[in-house]
KEKE-3310 file (N, C-alpha, C; in steps of 0.2 Angstrom, whole numbers, plus 5000, padded with zeros to 4 digits):
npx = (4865:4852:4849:4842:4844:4851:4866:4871:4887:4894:4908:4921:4935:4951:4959:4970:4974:4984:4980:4984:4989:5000:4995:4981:4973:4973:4963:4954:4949:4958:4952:4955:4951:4939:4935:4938:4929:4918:4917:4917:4906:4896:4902:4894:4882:4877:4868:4877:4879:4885:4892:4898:4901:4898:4892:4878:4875:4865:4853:4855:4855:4841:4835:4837:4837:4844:4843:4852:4865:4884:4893:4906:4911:4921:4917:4917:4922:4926:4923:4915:4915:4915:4902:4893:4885:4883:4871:4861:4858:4852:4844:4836:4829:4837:4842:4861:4877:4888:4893:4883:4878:4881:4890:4899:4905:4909:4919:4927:4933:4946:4949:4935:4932:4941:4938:4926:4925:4934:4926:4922:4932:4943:4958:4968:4979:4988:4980:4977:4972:4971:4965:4960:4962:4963:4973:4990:4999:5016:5019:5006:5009:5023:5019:5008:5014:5024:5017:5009:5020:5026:5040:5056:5061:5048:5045:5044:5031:5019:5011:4995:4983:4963:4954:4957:4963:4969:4983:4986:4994:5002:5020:5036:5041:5031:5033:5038:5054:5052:5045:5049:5049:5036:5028:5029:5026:5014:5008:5011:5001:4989:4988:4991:4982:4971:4962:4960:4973:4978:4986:4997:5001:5016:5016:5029:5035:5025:5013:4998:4983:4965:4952:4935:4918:4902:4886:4880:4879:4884:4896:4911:4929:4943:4959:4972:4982:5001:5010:5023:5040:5054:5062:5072:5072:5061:5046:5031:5017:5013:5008:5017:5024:5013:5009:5023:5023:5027:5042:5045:5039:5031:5022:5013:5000:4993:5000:5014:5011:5003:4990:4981:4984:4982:4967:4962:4965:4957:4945:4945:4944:4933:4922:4924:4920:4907:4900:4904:4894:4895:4894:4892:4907:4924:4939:4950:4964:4980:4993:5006:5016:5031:5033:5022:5008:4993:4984:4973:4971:4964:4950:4943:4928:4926:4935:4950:4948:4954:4964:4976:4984:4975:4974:4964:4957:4969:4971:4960:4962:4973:4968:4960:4951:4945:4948:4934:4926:4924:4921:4909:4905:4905:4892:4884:4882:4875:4863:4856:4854:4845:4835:4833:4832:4844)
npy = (5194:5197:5212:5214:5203:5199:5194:5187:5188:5175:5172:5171:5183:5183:5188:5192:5185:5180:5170:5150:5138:5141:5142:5145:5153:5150:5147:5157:5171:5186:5204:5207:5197:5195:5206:5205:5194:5199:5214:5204:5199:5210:5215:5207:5211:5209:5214:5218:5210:5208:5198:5195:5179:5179:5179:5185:5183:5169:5179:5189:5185:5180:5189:5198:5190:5188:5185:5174:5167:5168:5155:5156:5155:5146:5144:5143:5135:5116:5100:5099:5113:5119:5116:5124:5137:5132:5123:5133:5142:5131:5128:5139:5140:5150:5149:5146:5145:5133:5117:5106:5105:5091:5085:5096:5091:5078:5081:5086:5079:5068:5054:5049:5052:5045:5033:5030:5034:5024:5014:5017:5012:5020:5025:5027:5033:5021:5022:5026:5031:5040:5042:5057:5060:5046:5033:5033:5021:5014:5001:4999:5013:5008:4997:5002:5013:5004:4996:5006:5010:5016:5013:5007:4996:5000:5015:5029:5039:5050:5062:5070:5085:5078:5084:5095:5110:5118:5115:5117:5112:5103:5101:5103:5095:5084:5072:5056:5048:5035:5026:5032:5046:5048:5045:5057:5064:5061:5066:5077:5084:5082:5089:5100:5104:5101:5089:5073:5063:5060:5048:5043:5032:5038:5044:5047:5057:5066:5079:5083:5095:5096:5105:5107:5112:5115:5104:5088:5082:5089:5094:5101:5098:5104:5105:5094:5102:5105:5102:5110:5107:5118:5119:5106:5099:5098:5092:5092:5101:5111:5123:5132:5132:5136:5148:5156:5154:5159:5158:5144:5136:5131:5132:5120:5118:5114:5097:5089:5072:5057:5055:5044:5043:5058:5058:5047:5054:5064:5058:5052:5061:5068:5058:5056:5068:5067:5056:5060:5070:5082:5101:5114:5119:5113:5108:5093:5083:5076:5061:5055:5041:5035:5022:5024:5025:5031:5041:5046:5061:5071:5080:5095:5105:5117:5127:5138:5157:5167:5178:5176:5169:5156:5140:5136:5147:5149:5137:5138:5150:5146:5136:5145:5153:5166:5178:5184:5177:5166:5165:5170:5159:5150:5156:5155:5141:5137:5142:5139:5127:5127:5133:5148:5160:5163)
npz = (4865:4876:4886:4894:4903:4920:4927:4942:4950:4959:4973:4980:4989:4989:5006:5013:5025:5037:5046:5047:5036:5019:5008:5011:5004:4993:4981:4983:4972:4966:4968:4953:4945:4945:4941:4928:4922:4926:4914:4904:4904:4904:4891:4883:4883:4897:4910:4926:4944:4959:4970:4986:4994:5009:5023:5024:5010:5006:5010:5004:4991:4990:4990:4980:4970:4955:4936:4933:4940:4941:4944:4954:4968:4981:4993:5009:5021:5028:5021:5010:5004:4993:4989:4993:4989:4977:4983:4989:4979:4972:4983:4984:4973:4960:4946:4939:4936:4929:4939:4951:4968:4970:4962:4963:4978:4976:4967:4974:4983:4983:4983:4983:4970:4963:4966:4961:4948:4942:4942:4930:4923:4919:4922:4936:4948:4961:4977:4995:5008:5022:5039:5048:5062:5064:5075:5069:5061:5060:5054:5043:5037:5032:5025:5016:5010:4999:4994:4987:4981:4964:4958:4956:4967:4975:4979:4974:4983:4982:4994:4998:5000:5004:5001:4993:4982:4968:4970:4982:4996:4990:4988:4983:4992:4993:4987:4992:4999:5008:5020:5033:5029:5023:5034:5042:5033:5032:5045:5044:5035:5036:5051:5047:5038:5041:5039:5031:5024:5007:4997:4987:4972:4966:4949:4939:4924:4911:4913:4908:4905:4901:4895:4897:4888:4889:4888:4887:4874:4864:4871:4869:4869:4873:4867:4873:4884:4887:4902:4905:4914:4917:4926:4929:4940:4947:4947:4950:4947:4960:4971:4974:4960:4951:4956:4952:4939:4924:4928:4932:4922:4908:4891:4882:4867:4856:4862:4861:4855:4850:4839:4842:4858:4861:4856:4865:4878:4878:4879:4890:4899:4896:4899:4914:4917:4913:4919:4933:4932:4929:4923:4913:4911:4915:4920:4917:4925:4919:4920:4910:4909:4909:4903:4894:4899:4901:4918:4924:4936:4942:4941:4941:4943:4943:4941:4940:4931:4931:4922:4908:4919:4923:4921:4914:4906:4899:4893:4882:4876:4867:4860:4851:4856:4863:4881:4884:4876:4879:4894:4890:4881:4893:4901:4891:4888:4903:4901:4891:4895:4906:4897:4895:4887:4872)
capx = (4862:4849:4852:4839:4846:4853:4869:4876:4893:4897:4913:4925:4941:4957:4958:4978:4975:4990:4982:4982:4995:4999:4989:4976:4965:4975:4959:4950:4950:4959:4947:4954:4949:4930:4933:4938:4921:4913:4917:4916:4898:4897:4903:4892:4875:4872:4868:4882:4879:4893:4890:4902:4900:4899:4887:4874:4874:4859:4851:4858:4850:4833:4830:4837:4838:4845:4841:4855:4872:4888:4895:4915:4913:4926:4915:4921:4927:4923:4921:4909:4913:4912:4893:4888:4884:4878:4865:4859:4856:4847:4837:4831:4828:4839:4850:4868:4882:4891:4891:4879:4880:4884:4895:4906:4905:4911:4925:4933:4934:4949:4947:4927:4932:4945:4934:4918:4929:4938:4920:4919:4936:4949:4964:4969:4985:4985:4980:4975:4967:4975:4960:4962:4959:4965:4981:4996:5004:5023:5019:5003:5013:5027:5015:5005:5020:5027:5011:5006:5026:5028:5049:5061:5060:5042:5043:5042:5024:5012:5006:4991:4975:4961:4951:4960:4964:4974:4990:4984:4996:5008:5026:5045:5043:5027:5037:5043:5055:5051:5041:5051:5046:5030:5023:5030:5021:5005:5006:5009:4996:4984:4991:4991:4976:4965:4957:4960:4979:4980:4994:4994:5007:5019:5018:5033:5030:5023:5009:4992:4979:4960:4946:4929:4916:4897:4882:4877:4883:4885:4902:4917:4933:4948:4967:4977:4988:5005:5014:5033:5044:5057:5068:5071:5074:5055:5041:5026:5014:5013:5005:5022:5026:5008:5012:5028:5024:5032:5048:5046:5034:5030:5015:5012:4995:4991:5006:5019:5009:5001:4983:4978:4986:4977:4961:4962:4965:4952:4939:4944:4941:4924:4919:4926:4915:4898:4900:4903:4888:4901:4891:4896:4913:4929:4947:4955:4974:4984:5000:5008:5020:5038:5030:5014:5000:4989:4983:4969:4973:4958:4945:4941:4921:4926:4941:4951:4947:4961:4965:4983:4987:4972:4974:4957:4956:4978:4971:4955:4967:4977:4963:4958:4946:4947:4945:4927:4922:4925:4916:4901:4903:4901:4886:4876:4881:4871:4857:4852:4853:4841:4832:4832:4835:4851)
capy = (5192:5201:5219:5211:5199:5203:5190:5189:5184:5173:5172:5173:5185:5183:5194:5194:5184:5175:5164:5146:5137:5148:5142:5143:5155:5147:5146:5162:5176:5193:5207:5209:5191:5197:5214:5203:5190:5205:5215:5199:5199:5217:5215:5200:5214:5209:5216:5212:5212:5206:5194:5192:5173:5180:5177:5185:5178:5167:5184:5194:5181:5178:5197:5204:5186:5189:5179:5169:5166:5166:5155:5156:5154:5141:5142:5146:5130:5112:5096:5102:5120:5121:5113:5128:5140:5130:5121:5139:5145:5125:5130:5146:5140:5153:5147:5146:5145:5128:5111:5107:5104:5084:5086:5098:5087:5070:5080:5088:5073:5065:5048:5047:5053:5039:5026:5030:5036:5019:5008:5018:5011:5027:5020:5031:5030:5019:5026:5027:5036:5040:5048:5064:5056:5039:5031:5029:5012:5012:4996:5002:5016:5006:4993:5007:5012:4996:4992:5011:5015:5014:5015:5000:4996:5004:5023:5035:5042:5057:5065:5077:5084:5074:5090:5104:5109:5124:5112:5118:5107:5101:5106:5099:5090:5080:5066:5055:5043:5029:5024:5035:5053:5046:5045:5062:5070:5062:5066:5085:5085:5078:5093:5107:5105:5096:5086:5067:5063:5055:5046:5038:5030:5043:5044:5051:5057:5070:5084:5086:5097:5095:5109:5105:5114:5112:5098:5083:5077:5097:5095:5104:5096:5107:5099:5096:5106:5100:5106:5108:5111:5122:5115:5097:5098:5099:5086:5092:5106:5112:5129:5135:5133:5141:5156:5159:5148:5160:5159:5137:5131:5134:5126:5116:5114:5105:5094:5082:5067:5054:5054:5042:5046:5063:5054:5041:5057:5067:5053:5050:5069:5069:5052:5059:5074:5064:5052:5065:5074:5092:5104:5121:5121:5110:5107:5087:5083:5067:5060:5048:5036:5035:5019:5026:5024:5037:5039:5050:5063:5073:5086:5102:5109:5125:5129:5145:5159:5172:5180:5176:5164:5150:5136:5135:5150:5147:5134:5140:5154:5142:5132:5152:5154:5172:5177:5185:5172:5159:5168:5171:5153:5147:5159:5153:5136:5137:5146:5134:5120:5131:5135:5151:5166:5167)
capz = (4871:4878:4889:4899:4907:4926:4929:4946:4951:4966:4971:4987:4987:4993:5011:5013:5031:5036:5049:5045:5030:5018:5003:5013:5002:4984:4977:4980:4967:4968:4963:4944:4940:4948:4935:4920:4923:4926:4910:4900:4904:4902:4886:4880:4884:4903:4919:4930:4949:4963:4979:4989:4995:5013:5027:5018:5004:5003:5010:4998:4984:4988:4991:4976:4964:4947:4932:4934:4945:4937:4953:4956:4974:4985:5001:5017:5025:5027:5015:5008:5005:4985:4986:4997:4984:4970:4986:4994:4975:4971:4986:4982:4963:4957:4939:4939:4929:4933:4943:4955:4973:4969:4957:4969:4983:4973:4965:4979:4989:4976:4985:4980:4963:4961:4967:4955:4942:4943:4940:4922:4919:4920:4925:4941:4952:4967:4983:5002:5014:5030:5041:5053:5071:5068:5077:5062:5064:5057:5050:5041:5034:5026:5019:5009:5003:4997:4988:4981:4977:4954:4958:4955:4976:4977:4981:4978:4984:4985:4997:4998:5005:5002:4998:4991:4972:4965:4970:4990:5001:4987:4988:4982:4997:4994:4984:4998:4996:5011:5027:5036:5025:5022:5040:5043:5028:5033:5052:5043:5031:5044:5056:5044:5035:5047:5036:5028:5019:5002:4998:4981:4969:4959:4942:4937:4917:4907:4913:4905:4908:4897:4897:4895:4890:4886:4891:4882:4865:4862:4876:4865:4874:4870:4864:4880:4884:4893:4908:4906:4918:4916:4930:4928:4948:4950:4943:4952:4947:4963:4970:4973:4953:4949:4957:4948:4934:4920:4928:4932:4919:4900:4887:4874:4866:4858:4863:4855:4855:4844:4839:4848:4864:4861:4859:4874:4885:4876:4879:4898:4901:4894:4902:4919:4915:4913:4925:4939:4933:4928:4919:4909:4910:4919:4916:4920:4924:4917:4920:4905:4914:4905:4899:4889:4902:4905:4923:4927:4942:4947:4937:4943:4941:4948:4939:4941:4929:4932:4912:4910:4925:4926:4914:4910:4901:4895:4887:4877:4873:4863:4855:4848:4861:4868:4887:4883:4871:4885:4899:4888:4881:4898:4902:4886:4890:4906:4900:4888:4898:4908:4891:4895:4879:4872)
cpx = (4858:4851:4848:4840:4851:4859:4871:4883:4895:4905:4918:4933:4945:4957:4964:4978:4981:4990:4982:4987:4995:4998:4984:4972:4967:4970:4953:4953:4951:4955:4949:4952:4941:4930:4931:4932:4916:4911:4914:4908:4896:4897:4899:4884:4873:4873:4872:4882:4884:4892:4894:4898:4903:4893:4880:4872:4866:4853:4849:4854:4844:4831:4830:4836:4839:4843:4845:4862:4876:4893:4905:4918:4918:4922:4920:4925:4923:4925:4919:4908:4912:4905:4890:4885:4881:4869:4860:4857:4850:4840:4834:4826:4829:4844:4853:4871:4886:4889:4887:4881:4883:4888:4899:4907:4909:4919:4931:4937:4940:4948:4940:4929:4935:4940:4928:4924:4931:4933:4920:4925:4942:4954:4967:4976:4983:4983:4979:4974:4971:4970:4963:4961:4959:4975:4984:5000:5010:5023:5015:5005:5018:5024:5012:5009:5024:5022:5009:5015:5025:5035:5050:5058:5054:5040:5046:5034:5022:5010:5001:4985:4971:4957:4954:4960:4969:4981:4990:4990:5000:5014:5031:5046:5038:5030:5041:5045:5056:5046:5044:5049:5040:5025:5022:5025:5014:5004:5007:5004:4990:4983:4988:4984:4969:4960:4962:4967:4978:4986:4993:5002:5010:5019:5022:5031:5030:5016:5003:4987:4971:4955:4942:4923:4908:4892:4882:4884:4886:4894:4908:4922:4939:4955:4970:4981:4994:5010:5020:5036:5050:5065:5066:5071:5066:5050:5035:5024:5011:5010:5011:5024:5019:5008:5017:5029:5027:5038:5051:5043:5033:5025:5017:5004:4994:4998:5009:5017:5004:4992:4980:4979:4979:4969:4956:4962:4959:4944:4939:4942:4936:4920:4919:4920:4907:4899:4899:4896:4891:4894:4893:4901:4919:4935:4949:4961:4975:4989:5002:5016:5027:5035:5024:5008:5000:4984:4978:4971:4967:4955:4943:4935:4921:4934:4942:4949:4951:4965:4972:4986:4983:4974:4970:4957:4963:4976:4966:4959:4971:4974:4960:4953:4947:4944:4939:4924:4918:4921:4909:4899:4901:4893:4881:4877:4875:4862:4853:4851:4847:4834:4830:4836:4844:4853)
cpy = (5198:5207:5216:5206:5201:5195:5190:5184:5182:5173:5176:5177:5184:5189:5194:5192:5177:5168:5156:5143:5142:5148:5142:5146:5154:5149:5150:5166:5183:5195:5209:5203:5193:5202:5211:5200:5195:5209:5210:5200:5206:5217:5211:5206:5215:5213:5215:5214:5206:5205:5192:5184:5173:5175:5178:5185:5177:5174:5187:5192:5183:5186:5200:5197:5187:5184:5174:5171:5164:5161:5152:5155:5148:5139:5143:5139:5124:5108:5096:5109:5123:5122:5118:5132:5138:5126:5127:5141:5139:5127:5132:5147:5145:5149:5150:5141:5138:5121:5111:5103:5095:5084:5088:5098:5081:5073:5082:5084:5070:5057:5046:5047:5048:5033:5026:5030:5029:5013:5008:5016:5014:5024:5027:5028:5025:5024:5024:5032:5037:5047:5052:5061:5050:5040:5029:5025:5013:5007:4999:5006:5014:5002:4999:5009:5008:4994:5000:5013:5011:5014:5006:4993:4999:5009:5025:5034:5047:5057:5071:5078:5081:5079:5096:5102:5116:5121:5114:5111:5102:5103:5101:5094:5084:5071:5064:5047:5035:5030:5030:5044:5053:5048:5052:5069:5066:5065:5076:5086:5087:5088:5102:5109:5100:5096:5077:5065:5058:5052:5039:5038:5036:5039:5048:5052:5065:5071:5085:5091:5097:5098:5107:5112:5112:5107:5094:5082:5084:5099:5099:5099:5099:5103:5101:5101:5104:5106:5107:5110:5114:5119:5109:5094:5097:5094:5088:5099:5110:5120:5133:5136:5136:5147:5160:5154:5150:5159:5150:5135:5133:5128:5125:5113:5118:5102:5090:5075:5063:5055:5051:5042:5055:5060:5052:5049:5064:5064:5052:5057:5068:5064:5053:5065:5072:5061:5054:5070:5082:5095:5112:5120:5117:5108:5097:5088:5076:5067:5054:5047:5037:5029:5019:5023:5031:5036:5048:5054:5066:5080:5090:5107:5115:5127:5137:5148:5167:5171:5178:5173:5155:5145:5135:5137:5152:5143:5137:5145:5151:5138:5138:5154:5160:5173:5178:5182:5168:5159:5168:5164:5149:5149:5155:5144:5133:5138:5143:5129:5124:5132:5142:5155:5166:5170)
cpz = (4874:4886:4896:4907:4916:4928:4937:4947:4957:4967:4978:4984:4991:5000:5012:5021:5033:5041:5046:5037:5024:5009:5002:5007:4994:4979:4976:4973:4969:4963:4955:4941:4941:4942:4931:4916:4921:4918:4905:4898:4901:4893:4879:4881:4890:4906:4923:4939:4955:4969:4980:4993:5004:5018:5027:5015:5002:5006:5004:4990:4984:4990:4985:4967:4957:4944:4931:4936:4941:4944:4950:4962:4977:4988:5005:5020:5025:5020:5010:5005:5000:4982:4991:4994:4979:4977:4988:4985:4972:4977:4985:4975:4957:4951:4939:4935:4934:4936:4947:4962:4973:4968:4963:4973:4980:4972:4968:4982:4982:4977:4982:4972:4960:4961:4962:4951:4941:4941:4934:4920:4917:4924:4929:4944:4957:4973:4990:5004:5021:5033:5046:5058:5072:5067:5068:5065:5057:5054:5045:5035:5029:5021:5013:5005:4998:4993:4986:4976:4970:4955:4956:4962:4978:4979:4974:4979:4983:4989:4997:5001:5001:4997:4997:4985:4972:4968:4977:4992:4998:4983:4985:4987:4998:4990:4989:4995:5001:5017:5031:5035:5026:5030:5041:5038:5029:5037:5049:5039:5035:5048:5052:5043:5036:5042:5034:5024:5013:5001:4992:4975:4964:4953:4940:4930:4915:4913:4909:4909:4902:4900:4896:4895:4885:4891:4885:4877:4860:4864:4871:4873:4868:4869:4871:4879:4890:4896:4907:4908:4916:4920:4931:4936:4951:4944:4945:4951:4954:4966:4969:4965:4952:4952:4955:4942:4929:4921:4929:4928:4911:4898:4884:4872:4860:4857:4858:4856:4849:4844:4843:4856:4865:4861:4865:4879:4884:4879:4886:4901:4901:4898:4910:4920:4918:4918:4932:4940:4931:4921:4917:4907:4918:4917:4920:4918:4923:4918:4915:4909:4909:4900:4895:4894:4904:4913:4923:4936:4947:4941:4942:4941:4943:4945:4937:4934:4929:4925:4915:4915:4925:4921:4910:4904:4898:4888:4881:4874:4866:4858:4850:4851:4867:4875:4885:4879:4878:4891:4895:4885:4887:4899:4897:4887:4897:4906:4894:4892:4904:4903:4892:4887:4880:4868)
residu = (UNK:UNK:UNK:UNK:UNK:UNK:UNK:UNK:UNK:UNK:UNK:UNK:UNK:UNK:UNK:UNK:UNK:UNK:UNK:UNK:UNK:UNK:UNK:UNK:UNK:UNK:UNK:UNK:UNK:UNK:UNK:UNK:UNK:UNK:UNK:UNK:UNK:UNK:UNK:UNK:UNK:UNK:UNK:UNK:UNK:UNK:UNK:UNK:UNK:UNK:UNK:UNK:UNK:UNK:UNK:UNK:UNK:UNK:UNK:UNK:UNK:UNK:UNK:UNK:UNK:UNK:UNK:UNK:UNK:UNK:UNK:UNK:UNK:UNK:UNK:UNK:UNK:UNK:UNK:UNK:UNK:UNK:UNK:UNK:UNK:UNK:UNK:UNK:UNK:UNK:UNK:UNK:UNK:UNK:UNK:UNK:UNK:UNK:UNK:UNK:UNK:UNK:UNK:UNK:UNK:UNK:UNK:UNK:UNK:UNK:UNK:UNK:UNK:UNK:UNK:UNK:UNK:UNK:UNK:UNK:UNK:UNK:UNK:UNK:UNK:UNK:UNK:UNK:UNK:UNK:UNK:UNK:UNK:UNK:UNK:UNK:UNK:UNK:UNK:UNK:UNK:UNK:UNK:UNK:UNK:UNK:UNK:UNK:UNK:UNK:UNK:UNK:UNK:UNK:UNK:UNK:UNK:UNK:UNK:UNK:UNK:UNK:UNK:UNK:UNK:UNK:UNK:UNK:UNK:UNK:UNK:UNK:UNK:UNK:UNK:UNK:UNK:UNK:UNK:UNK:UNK:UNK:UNK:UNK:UNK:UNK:UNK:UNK:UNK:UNK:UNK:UNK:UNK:UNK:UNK:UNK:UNK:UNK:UNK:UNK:UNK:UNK:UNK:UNK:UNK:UNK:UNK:UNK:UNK:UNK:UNK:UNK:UNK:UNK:UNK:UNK:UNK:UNK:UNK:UNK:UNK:UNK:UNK:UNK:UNK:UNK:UNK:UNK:UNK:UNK:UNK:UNK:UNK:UNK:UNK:UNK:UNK:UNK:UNK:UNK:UNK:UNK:UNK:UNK:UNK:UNK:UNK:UNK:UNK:UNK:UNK:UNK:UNK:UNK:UNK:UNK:UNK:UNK:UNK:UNK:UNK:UNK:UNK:UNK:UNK:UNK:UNK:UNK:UNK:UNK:UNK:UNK:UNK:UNK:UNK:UNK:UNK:UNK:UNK:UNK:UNK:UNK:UNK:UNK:UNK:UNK:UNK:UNK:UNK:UNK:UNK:UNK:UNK:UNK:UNK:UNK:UNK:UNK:UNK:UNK:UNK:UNK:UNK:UNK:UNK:UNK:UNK:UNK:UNK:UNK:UNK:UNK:UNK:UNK:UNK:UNK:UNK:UNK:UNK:UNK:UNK:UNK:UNK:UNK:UNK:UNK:UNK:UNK:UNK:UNK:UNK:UNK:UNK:UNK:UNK:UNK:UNK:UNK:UNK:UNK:UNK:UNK)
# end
């Protein structure tokens, strides 16, 4: 790759502040995953220069504009706060590495993602919506549960936010098992993370997770890899298990399943992919039922990248895909789709 080239890296870090839930900042990056990226680049020939995704930001771009943005950033707050970064760089007409402000508007929201998703045919959980600033009616409440519970008797459920990812605001306690839990874990969801509650039928089951990486007919789609718990006490990937996931969790990829199971969840990945508009690189989650359905959960365009902890780059590890391949695989993924030199 050419020496030429001047990448920058967007990308918000963890700042250790305690106000507000306490996954609040789950999904930035502590500075050794920014070194790792960094070197990666480094190591592929580039230039590598480092924007914090502050309030100077678009400042900071249009003054200094590299040839192309590696973007990692969250954003700061808001709906909306993934598509801040990829919009502020679409404005500017600087090329970046990654989805574009649609795409990370559609996939945050997991409700829009269900509903589209759900046209092309992906067999999703059921769900509902419980908005932030309407009245909850105790009737309301038990009926959704009654028609999202998979159980004998209809429960259990999920509860989670509507927009979060890195497992934000799902804990050992999000599995409710009636009207009575259920209110109580919307009216907190609601509360904590002022925003929007979901609340969608459990799939008890097996764990996947499926990388993506590429455009077009080009797309590489790596072999699942499947979550396993460790303690049978716990069923939900939740942030609390990714932060001590050697000690609750362990892999398998590519897993104990049939070809066509692998396939079918190979193919919903990808189709999930395109249809959202995902571009360079994204990881999707599945759950297979006790009785063999597959249930699409939610994909992630902005997936973590933390050597040794992310799944993203766990998995490509496993398919023989080393961390600075996969860094620089992304990179050239974008930069052709740009038709820039690679």
């Amino acid at each position: 790759m050419s020496d030429r080239l001047t990448v920058g890296i967007a990308y918000n870090l963890k700042k250790g502040i305690s106000a507000g839930p306490p996954d609040a900042q789950a999904e930035y990056d502590d500075p050794d995953t920014i070194q790792a990226i960094k070197s990666a680049l480094e190591s592929a020939g580039c230039r590598v220069e480092l924007y914090e995704a502050e309030e100077d930001f678009p400042a900071q771009i249009a003054a200094r504009r590299p040839d192309i943005v590696f973007n990692v950033a969250e954003g700061r707050r808001g709906r909306g706060r993934e598509a801040h970064v990829p919009a502020i760089l679409s404005f500017l007409g600087v090329p970046y590495v990654g989805s574009d402000e649609a795409a990370m508007c559609l996939a945050l929201d997991k409700a829009l993602t269900k509903r589209l998703l759900s046209t092309w045919g992906i067999r999703t959980p059921k769900f509902a919506v419980f908005r932030k600033g309407s009245p909850l009616s105790a009737d309301d409440i038990a009926s959704v549960g009654d028609c999202l519970g998979s159980g004998a008797v209809g429960w259990p459920v999920i509860v989670k936010p509507n927009e979060e990812g890195s497992g934000k605001g799902i804990t050992d306690v999000s599995v409710v098992p009636d009207a009575t839990a259920l209110r109580e874990a919307v009216e907190e969801m609601i509360r904590v993370y002022e925003q929007d509650a979901l609340v969608e039928e459990y799939i008890p089951g097996r764990e996947f997770t499926v990388g993506l990486l590429g455009n077009g007919a080009g797309t590489k789609v790596f072999a699942p890899m499947e979550v396993l718990f460790n303690d049978k006490g716990r069923s939900v990937y939740s942030y609390e298990v990714k932060r001590d996931f050697k000690r609750h969790v362990s892999y398998a990829c590519p897993p104990d399943i049939s070809a066509g199971l692998r396939a079918e969840m190979e193919g919903a990945a990808r189709l999930a992919y395109d249809a959202l508009g995902c571009r360079d690189f994204a990881r999707a989650d599945f759950r297979l039922s006790p009785g063999g359905s597959l249930y699409f959960i939610e994909i992630n365009p902005l997936p973590g990248l933390a050597p040794g902890y992310s799944d993203y780059p766990m998995l490509a590890g496993f398919c023989g895909v080393g961390y600075n391949s996969l860094i620089e695989g992304v990179l050239k993924c974008a930069l052709a789709r740009y038709g820039m030199d690679v």
